[in-house]
C-alpha positions as CSV (number, residue, x, y, z in Angstrom):
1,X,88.5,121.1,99.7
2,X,91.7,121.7,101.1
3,X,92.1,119.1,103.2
4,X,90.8,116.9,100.6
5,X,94.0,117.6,98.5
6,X,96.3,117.4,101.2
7,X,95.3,113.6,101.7
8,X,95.6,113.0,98.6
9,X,98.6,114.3,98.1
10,X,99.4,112.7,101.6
11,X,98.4,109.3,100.1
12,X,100.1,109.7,96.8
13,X,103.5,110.5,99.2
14,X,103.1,107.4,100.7
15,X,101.9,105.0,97.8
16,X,103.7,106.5,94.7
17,X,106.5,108.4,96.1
18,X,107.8,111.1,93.5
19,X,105.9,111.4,90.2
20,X,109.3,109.9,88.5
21,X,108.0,106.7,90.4
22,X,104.6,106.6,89.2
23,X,103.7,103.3,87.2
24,X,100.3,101.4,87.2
25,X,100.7,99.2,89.9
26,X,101.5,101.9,92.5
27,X,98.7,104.4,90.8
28,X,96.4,101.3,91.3
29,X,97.5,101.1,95.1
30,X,97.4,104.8,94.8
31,X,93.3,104.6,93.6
32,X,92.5,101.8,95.9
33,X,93.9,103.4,98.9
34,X,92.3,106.3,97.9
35,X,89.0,104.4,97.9
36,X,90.2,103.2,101.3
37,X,90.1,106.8,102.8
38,X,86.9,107.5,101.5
39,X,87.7,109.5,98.8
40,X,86.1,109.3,95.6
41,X,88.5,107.4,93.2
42,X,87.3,109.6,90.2
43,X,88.2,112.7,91.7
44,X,91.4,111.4,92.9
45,X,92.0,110.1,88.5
46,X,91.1,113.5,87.9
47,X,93.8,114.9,90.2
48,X,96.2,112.4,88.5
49,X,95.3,113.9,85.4
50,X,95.8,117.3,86.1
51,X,99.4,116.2,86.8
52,X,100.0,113.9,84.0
53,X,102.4,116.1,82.3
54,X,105.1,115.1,85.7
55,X,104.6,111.2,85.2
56,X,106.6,110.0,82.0
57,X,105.1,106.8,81.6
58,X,101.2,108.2,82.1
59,X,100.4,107.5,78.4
60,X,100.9,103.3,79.6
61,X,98.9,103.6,82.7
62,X,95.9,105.8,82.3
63,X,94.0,103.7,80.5
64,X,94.1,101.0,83.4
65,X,93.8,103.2,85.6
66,X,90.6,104.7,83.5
67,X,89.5,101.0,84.1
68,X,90.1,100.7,87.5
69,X,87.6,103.5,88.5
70,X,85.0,102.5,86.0
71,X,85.2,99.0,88.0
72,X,85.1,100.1,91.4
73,X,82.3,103.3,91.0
74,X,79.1,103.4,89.2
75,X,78.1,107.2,88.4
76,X,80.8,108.2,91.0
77,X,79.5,106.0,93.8
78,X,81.2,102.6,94.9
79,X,78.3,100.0,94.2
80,X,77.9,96.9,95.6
81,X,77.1,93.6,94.7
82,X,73.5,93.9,96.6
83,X,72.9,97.1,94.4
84,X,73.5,94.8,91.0
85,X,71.7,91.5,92.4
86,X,68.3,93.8,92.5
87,X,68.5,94.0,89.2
88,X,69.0,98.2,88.5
């Protein structure tokens, strides 16, 4: 778990920067690149989250972010398009 947090930490170093330079395009990159890593972009909006209070302009951005996750996980798993085409 850990090392979980470190690379996410390590990826929000490298995407966001500082939490003064947090807006929703780089938490977007932030949640995609997350994604990229393997790392479940839900857990990596909750870790957001528990750090909201740092970002000043969260209040305009979690709600796209919010959006971003719904769109790219289904029950916290990526889906694909094969998975809607069968008809689930």
């Amino acid at each position: 778990m850990e090392n979980t947090k470190n690379e996410i930490q390590a990826i929000f170093k490298e995407t966001c920067g500082t939490w003064q330079n947090c807006t929703e395009e780089t938490v977007l990159h932030f949640l995609a690149t997350c994604q990229s890593h393997n790392l479940d972009p839900q857990y990596c909006m909750n870790w957001l989250e528990e750090h909201k209070e740092q970002m000043a302009h969260w209040d305009e951005f979690s709600e796209a972010a919010q959006e971003w996750v719904n769109e790219h996980t289904a029950s916290g798993t990526p889906y694909t398009m094969d998975y809607l085409d069968e008809g689930f």
